[in-house]
C-alpha positions, 0 to 999 in steps of 0.5 A: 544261986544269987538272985540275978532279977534283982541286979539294976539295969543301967548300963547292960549291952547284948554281947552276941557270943558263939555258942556250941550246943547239944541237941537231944533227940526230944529238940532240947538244946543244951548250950555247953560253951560260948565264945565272944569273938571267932578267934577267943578263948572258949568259956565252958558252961559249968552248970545249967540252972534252969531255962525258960522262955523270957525277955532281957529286961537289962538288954532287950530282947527276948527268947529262951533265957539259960540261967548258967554258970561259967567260971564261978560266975551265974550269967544269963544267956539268951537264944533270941529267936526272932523271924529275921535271925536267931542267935546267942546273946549274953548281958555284958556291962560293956558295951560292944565295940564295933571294928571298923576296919571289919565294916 
């Protein structure tokens, strides 16, 4: 697996993402797709390196941290769980774009 710690940071957003998990009865949650808009494409999760608890230094943003691979490429997802919200966010080079018609 390449080493993601090394990447810089300059210029990486949170991309909030759907994201369909497995739980196991012991409370583990095993993420095995995301998706980036209600109506996209769904991207399975080929492989799970690893995961811990940690914060996106390139985002902000902290929680449980999926070391994954999706499509060939090694990703970070993140569940960030704080007291107001708990959701699914992946470091985008992109920044996010918001409808304005939707708001």
């Amino acid at each position: 697996m390449k080493d993601m710690d090394n990447e810089g940071n300059k210029g990486t957003y949170k991309l909030y993402v759907e994201a369909g998990v497995i739980y196991t009865p012991e409370g583990t949650m095993i993420p095995k797709y995301i998706r980036l808009s209600s109506a996209g494409e769904k991207y399975m999760i080929d492989r799970i390196y690893r995961w811990q608890r940690a914060s996106s230094r390139r985002a902000g943003g902290c929680g449980i941290c999926y070391f994954v691979r999706i499509r060939g490429q090694d990703a970070r997802l993140f569940y960030e769980d704080s007291p107001d919200v708990c959701r699914w966010f992946v470091e985008s080079r992109e920044p996010v774009r918001v409808n304005e018609e939707a708001v």
